[in-house]
C-alpha positions, -999 to 999 in steps of 0.1 A, spaced: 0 0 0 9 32 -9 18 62 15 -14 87 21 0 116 5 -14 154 22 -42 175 5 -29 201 -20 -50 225 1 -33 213 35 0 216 20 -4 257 12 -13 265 50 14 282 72 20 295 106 54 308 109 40 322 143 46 286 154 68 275 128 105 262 129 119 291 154 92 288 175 98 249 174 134 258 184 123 275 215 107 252 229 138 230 223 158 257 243 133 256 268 135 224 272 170 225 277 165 253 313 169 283 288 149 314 302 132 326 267 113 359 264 85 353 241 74 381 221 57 361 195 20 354 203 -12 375 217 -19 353 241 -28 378 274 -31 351 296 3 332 289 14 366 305 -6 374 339 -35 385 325 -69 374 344 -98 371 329 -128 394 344 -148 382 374 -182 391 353 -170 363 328 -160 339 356 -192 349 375 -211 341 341 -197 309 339 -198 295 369 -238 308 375 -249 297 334 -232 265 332 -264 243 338 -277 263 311 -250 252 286 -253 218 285 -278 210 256 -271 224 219 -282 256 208 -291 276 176 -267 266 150 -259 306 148 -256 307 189 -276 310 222 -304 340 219 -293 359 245 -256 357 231 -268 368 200 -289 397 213 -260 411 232 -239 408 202 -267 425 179 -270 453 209 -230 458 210 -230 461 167 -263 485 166 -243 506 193 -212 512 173 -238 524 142 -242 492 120 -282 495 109 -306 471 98 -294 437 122 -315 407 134 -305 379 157 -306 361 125 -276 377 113 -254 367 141 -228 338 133 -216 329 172 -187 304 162 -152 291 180 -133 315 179 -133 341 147 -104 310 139 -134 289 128 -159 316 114 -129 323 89 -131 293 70 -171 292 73 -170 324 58 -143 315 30 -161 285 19 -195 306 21 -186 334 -3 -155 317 -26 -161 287 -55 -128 271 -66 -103 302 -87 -122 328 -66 -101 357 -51 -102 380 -19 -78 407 -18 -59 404 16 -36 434 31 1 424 32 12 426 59 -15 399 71 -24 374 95 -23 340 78 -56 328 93 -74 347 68 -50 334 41 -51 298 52 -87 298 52 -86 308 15 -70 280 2 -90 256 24 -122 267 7 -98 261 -30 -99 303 -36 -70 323 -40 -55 349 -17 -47 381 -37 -25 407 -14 -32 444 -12 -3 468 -5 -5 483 28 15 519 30 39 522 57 51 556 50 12 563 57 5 544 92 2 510 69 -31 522 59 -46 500 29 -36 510 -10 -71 512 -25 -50 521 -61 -28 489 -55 -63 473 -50 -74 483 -86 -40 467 -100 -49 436 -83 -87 435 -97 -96 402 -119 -127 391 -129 -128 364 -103 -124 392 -76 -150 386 -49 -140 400 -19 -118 429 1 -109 420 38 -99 447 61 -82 438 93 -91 472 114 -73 476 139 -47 458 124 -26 428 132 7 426 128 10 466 126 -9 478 157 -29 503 135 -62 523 128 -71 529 99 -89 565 101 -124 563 87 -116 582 54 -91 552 48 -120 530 53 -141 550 33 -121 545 4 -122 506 11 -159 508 10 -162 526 -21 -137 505 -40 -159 478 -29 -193 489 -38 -178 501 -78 -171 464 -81 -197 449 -64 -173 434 -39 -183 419 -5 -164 433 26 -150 410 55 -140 436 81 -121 418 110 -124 440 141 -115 417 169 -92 448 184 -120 471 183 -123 476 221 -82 477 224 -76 514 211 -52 537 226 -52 577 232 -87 574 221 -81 575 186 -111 578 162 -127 543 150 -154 536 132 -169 501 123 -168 494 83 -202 483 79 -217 521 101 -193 537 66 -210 519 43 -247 502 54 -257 502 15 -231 469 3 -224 437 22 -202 433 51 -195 408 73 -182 418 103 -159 398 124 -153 399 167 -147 382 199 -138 379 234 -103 364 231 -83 395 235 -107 419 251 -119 399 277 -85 379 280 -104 345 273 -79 335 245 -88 298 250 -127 300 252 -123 305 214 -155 329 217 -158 350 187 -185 358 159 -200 373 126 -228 398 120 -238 402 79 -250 437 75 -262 457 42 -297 451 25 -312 418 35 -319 410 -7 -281 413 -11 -272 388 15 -300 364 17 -280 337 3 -248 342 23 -271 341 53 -283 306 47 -251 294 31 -234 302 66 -261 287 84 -255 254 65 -222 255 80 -233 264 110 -255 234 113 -230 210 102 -210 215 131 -243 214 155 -233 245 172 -205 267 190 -193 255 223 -224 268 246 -207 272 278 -184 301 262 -213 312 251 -226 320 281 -204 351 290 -208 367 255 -235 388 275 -217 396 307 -187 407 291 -200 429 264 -218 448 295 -183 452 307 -162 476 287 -146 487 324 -121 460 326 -110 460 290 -107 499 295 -89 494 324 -59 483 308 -57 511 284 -56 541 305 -23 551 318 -16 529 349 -30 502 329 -7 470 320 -13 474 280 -7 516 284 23 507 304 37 482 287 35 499 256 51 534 272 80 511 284 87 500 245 80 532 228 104 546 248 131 520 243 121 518 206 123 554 201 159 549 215 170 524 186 150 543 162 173 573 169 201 552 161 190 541 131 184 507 143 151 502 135 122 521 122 84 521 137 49 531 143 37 532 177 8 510 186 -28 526 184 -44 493 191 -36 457 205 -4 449 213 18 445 185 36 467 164 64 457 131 91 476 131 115 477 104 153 467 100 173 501 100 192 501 64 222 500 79 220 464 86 220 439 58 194 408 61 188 386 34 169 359 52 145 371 82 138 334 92 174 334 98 173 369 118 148 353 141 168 323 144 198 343 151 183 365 179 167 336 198 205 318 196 221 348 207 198 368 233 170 341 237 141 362 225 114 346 207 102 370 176 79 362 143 95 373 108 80 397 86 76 372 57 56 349 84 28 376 74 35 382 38 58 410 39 83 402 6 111 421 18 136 402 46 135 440 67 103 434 91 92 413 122 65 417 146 70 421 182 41 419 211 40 444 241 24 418 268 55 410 293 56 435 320 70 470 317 109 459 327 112 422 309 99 441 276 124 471 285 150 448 289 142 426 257 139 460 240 176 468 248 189 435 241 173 436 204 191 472 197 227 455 214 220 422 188 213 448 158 246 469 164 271 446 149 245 423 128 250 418 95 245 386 68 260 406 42 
């Protein structure tokens, strides 16, 4: 008998967030080595707790969790998510438009396989987050990447999106605020998205998981409030708001005129139904949580962890930037940020940057081409370890840049 060879689809999936230098820590680790891990946005890995209304929710509901639900989620989770969307402006919701899945991980590839037939393309921002990617070419379409401008806070190229155009072009997908660059895109940005999209009669997949982790109170607005007259599907969750990373709690609310996404509706309900339904228990503190914005906010405002922490490595990145070390833009919005290489140091291979650094001062980061980014000059940090480790880890990236080179 032969060998059972891998899927074609399987075999274009990647996650170099936990790929071969990741692997390598945990080979170090194993060995006694202290690693700092600025790799992941995991909260909890860190010291984060979750909330005591989420644990209150749990504990109290759980009788209530133990028979399936909706295939789209629990009504009252659903109502609280319709409340939370109708409150940031998005008109027109039912409960019926409310996709409760585990984690936005799975609604991804329920969306992909919704909206794309084999050849189909979604334009993708580069740098991105491979989830969106990777659920692409499980439902047989093909990711199509979309400049994002650095020079201009890394917000999307709408003119780069026009170059990228095809006749089997069927969707744009933000990623606002944005992972890896820590950015918000300012409404007029978004605008331009939105427009773009309704000239070609695109559908929008807005990803706004970070939504309620925005610094300085900087100006957001939900994609689907800019443009209520095209199709959006709008993408949240618990995981990093609520630090709940492992409840994989997230969901999807279709907005824009019901005639325009009837079909999507009942295609994601399909897929909804195959699977029976989300995990019910997580469910539970959907409700509790989105009546608590007070502990998210908490972390934000200065004395919080996340304002801290992020004070600590703006300060110690403004120090290397200085130098001509690196270059950056300082977080707006959940806790990672992609600084460049300054051009003084010469990398050819940013796998081998990453591998280099973890040998040398035993910090764990993620390359830049690990989210698309072509050139070998990028990597993505994240600002979760207290104020001094990331300080520290901070200084001991500029003292591994100084004399680097694989010229």
């Amino acid at each position: 008998m032969k060998k059972i060879d891998s899927s074609d689809k399987v075999n274009q999936l990647r996650s170099d967030i936990r790929g071969r230098v990741y692997q390598k820590s945990l080979e170090m680790s194993k060995q006694g080595i202290h690693i700092t891990r600025l790799n992941t946005g995991n909260p909890a890995a860190f010291g984060f707790g979750m909330p005591d209304s989420v644990r209150s929710a749990l504990l109290e509901g759980m009788d209530r969790a133990v028979a399936y639900c909706d295939p789209r989620g629990m009504e009252e989770a659903r109502d609280a998510i319709l409340k939370y969307h109708t409150s940031r402006g998005i008109q027109g919701l039912t409960e019926d438009d409310v996709f409760i899945g585990n984690g936005v991980s799975e609604l991804a590839t329920m969306i992909a396989t919704s909206v794309l037939s084999a050849g189909d393309e979604m334009l993708i921002p580069m740098p991105y987050y491979s989830l969106w990617t990777n659920a692409v070419h499980l439902a047989m379409g093909k990711p199509v990447y979309y400049h994002c401008v650095e020079e201009e806070g890394w917000i999307p190229d709408v003119e780069d999106m026009e170059r990228k155009l095809t006749d089997r072009t069927r969707v744009v997908l933000l990623v606002n605020p944005n992972n890896p660059t820590g950015q918000v895109y300012p409404p007029s940005a978004v605008k331009k998205v939105t427009d773009f999209a309704r000239k070609h009669n695109l559908l929008v997949i807005s990803d706004e998981i970070y939504d309620r982790l925005i610094f300085d109170d900087i100006p957001f607005e939900s994609t689907a409030k800019i443009a209520p007259d095209i199709p959006v599907i709008t993408t949240n969750g618990l995981s990093k708001s609520h630090i709940i990373c492992g409840f994989r709690c997230g969901w999807a609310v279709i907005s824009g005129p019901h005639e325009l996404t009837a079909d999507l509706n009942q295609a994601m309900f399909k897929l909804a139904a195959m699977r029976l339904c989300g995990n019910t228990l997580t469910q539970l503190v959907i409700p509790a949580a989105l009546n608590d914005p007070e502990s998210t906010r908490a972390m934000l405002v200065p004395g919080g962890r996340l304002y801290e922490q992020r004070q600590a490595a703006a300060e110690e990145l403004d120090k290397l930037q200085e130098e001509g070390l690196i270059s950056y833009h300082k977080p707006q919005a959940a806790f990672y940020l992609f600084p460049k290489v300054g051009d003084r140091i010469k990398v050819k291979d940013d796998i081998q940057l990453a591998f280099d650094l973890l040998e040398s001062k035993h910090i764990l980061i993620v390359n830049g081409s690990g989210f698309g980014w072509a050139e070998p000059d990028h990597f993505r940090l994240i600002l979760l370890p207290e104020p001094d480790e990331l300080r520290k880890a901070i200084r001991d990236i500029g003292d591994f840049l100084r004399d680097y080179s694989q010229a």
